[in-house]
C-alpha positions as CSV (number, residue, x, y, z in Angstrom):
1,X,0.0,0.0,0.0
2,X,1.1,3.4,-1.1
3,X,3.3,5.0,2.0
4,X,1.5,8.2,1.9
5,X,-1.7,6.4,2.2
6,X,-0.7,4.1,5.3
7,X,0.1,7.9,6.7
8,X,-2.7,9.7,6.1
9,X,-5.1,6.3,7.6
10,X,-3.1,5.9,10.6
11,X,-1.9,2.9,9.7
12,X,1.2,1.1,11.2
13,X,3.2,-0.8,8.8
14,X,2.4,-4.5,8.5
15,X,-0.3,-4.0,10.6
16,X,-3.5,-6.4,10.6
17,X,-6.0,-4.7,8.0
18,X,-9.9,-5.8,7.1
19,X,-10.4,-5.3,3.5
20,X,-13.6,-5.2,2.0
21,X,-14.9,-5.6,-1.8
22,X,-17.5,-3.9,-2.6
23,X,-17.8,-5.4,-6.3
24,X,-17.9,-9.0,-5.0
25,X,-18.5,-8.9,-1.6
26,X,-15.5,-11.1,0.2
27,X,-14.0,-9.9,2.8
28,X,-10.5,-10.9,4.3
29,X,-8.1,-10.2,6.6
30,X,-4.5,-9.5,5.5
31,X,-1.6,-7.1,6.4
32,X,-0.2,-3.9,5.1
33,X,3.0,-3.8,3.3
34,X,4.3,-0.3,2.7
35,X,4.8,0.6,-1.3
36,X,6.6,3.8,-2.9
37,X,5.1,7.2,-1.3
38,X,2.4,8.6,-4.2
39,X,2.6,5.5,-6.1
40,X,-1.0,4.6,-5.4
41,X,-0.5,1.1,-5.3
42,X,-2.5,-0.9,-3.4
43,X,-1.8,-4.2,-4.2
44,X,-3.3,-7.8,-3.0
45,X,-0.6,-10.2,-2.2
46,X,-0.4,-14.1,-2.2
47,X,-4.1,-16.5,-2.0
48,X,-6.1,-13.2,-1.4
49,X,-5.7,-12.0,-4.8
50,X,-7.8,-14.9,-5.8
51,X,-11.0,-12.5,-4.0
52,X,-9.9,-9.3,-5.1
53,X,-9.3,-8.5,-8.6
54,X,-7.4,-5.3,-9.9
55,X,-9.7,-2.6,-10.3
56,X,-12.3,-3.2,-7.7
57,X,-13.5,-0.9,-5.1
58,X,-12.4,-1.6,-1.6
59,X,-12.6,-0.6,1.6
60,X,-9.9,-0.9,4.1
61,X,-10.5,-1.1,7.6
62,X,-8.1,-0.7,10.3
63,X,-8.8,-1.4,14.1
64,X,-7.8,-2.3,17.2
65,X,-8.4,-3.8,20.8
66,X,-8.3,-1.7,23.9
67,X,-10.1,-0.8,26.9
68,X,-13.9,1.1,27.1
69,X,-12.2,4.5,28.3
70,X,-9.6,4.4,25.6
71,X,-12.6,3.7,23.2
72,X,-14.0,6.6,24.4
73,X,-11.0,9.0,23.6
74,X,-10.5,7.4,19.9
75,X,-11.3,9.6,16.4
76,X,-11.4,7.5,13.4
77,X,-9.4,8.5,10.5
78,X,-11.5,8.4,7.2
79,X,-9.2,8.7,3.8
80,X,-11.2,9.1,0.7
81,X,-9.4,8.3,-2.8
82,X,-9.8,9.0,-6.2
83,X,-10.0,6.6,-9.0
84,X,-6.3,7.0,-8.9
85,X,-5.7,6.2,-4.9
86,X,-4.8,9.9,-4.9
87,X,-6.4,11.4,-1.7
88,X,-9.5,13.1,-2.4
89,X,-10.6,13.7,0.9
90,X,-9.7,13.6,4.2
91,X,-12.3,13.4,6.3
92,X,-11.0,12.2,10.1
């Protein structure tokens, strides 16, 4: 995944990610490996890429485990991207 886009989610590199299709509906669970900065690669690795094909929409989900209070204190990061994976919108 594009290094300027594991940035600007909040994502740690290698870090446990959800990713959802939205053109076929699978969903699995994989891990982030950091890709040139404004490259806009976001690629599938390994027996995953059998459910996602280039081209489809997805959605990325990071998360993570912790305590009610530190729930309480979190702010999600939303990054919107173009049909490019150029940031369109930052929404957090």
């Amino acid at each position: 995944m594009d290094s300027a886009l594991i940035e600007a989610a909040g994502i740690v590199p290698y870090e446990s990610v959800l990713v959802a299709d939205l053109n076929n509906g699978n969903r699995l669970e994989t891990y982030v490996v950091p890709a040139e900065a404004d490259s806009g690669r976001i690629v599938i690795l390994g027996a995953a890429a059998q459910l996602i094909k280039p081209k489809d929409l997805v959605i990325i989900l990071g998360f993570t485990y912790c305590t009610l209070e530190e729930a309480k204190k979190l702010k999600p990061k939303i990054v919107i991207l173009d049909e490019n994976n150029k940031i369109k919108e930052n929404a957090s």
